[in-house]
Residue frames relative to the residue before (quaternion, step in Angstrom):
aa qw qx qy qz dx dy dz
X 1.0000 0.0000 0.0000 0.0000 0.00 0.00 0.00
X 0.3683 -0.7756 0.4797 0.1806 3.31 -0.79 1.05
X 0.1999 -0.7760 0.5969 0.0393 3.78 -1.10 0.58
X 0.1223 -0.8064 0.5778 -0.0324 3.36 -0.36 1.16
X 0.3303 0.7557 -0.5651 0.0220 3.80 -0.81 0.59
X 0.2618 -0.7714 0.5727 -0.0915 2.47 -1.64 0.53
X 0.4710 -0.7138 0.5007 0.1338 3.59 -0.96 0.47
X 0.0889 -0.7912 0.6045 0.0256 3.54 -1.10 1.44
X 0.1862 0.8875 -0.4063 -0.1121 3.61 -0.90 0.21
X 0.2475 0.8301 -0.4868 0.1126 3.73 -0.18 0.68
X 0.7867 -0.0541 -0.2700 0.5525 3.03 -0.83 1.63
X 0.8591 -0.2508 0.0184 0.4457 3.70 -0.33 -0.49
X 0.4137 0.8167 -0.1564 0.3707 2.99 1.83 -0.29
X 0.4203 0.7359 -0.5125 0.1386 3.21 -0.07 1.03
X 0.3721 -0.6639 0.6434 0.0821 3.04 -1.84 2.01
X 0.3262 -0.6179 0.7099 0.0887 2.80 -2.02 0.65
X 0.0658 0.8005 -0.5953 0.0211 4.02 -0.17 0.49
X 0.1477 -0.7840 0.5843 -0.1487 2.48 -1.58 0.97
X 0.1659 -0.9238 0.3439 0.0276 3.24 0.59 1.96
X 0.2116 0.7643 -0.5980 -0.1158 4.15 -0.98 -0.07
X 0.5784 -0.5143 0.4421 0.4534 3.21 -1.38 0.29
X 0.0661 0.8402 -0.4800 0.2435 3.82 -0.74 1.05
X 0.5411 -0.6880 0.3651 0.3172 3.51 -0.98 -0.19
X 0.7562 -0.3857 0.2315 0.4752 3.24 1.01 0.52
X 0.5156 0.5186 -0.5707 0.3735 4.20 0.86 0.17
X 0.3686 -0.6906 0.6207 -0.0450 2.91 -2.10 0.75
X 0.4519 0.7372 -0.5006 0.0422 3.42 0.50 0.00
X 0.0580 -0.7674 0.6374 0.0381 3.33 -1.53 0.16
X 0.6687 -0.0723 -0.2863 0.6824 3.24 -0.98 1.94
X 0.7216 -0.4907 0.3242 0.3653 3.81 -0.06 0.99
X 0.5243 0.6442 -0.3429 0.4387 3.63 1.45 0.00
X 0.3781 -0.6343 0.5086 0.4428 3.94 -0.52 0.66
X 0.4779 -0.6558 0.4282 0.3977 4.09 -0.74 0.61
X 0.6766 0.4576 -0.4644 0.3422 3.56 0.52 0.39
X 0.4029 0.5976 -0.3368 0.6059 3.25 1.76 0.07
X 0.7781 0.2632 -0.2259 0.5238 3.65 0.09 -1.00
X 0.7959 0.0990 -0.2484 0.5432 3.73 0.48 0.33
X 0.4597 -0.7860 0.3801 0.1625 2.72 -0.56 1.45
X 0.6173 0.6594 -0.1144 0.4136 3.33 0.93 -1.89
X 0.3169 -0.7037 0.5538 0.3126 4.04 -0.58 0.73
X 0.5679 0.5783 -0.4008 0.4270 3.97 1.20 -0.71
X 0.5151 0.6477 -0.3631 0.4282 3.68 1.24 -0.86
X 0.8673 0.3609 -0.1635 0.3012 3.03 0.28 -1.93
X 0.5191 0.6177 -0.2807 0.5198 3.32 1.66 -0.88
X 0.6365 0.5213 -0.3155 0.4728 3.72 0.90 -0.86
X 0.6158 0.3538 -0.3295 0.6222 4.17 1.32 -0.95
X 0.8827 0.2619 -0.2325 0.3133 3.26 -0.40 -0.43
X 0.1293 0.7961 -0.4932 0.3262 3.70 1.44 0.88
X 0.7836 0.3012 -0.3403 0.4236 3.69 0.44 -0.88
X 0.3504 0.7117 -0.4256 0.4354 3.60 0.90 0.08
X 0.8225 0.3326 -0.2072 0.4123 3.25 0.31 -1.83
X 0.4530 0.7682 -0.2841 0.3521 3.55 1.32 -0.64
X 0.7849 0.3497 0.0207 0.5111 2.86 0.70 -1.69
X 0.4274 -0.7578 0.3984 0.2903 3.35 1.38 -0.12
X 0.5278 0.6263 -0.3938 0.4173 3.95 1.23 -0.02
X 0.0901 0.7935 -0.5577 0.2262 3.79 0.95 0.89
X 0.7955 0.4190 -0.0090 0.4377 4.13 -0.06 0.42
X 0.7504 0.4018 -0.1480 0.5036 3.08 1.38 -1.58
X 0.7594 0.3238 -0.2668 0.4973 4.09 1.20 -0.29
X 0.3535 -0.7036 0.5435 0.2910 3.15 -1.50 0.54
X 0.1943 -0.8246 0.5141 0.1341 3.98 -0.14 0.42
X 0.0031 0.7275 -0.6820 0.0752 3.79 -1.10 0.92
X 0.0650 0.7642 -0.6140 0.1865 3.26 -0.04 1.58
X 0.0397 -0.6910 0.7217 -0.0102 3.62 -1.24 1.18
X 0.1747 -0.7871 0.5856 -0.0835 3.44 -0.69 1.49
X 0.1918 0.7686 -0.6085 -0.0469 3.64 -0.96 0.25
X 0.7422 0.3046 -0.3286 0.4984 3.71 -1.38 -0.16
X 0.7189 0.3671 -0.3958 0.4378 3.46 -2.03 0.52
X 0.4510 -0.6094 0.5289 0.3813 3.60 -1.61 -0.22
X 0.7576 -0.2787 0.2181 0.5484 3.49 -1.65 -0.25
X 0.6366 0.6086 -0.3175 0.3514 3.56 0.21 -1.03
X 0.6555 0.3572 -0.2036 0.6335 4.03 0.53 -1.54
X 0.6668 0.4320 -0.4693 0.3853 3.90 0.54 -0.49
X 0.7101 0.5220 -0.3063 0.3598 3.43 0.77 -0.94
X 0.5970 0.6043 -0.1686 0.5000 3.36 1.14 -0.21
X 0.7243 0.3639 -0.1790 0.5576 3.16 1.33 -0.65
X 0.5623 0.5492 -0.3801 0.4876 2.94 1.56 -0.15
X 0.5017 0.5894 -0.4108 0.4818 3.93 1.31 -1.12
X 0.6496 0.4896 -0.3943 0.4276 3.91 0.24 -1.68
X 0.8122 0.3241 -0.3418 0.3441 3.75 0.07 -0.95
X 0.3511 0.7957 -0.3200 0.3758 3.16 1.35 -0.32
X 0.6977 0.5328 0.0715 0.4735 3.04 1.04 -1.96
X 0.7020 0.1844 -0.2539 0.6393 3.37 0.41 -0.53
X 0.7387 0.3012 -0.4901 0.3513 3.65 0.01 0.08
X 0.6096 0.4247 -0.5681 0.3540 3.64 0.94 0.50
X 0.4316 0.6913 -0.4229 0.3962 3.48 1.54 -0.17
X 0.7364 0.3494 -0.2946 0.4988 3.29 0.45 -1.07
X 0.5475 0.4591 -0.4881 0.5012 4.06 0.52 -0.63
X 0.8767 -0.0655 -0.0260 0.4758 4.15 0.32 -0.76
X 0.2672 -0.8039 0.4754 0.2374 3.59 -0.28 0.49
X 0.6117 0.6617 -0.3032 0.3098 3.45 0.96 0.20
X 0.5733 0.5102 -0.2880 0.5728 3.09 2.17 -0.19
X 0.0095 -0.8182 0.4583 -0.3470 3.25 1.54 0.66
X 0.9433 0.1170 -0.0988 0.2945 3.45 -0.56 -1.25
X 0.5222 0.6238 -0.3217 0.4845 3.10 1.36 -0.10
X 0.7310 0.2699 -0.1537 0.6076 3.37 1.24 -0.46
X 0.5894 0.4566 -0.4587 0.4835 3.12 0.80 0.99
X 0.5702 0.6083 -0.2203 0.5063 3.25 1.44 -0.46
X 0.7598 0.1597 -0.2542 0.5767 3.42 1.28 -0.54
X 0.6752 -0.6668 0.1679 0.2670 3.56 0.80 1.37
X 0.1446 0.7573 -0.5436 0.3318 3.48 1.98 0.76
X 0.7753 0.5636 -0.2371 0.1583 3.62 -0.12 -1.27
X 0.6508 0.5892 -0.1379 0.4586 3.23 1.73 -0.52
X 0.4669 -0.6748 0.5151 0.2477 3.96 -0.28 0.23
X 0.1696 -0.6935 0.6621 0.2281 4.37 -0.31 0.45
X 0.1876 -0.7891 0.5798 0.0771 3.28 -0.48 1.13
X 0.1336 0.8661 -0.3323 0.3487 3.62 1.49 0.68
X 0.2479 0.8380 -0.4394 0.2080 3.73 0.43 0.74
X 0.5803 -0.5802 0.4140 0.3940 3.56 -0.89 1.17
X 0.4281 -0.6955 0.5033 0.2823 3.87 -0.79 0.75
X 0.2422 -0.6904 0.5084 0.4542 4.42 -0.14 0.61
X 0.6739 -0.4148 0.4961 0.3574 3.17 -2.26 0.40
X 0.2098 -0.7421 0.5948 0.2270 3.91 -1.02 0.56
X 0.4764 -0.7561 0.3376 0.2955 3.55 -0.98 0.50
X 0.6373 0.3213 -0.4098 0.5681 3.44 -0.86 1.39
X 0.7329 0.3922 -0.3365 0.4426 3.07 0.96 0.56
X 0.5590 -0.5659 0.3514 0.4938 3.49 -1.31 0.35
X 0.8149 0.1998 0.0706 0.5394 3.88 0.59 -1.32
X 0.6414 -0.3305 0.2865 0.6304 3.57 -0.89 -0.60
X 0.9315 -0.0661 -0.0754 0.3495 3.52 0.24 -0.73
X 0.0419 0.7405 -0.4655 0.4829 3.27 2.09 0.88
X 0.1865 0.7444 -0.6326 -0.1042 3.17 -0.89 0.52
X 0.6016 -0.5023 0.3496 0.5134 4.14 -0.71 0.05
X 0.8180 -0.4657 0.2931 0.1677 3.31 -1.63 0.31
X 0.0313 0.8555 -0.5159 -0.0299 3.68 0.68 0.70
X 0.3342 -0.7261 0.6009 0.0113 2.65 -1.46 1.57
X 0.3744 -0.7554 0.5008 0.1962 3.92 -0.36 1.16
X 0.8755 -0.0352 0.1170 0.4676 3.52 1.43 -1.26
């Protein structure tokens, strides 16, 4: 049995996946993924390249995620998704490039700068 994986990441969020041919389970952190995301926008948001590609049913998925929130996880979970059905077939390629799966959000929280409140918050100036 083959095992495809692959790596997701967006914002702090980074999935490991782990594809097989299978009947269709999902889990992530040993949780079934509708358990570990609550939210149907979540789950619909991880498991988006699936429906794309039509292969709903046909993979088994082992996905261990950590850092970030639900959102950046769920996303990082779609990217690895993605590249491990790329690598399992390379023909589902364009279809998932077309709906913007294939690419990486290079989107990152800007750092706080010093003397200031936030990244670009600064404290309270007094004039007088």
């Amino acid at each position: 049995m083959e095992v495809n994986n692959a790596l997701g990441r967006r914002k702090t969020a980074v999935a490991r996946v782990y594809l097989t041919v299978g009947s269709g389970n999902i889990t992530v952190n040993g949780k079934d993924y509708k358990q570990y995301f609550p939210t149907l926008m979540l789950q619909n948001a991880a498991t988006k390249p699936f429906e794309i590609t039509s292969t709903s049913g046909q993979f088994d998925a082992k996905i261990h995620v950590d850092g970030g929130g639900q959102t950046g996880q769920a996303e990082a979970i779609s990217l690895g998704i993605t590249r491990a059905l790329v690598k399992f077939n390379a023909e589902l390629k364009p279809s998932l490039k077309t709906a913007g799966l294939t690419t990486r959000d290079p989107r990152m929280v800007e750092r706080k700068k010093p003397g200031q409140k936030k990244a670009r918050k600064r404290f309270q100036f007094v004039k007088r």
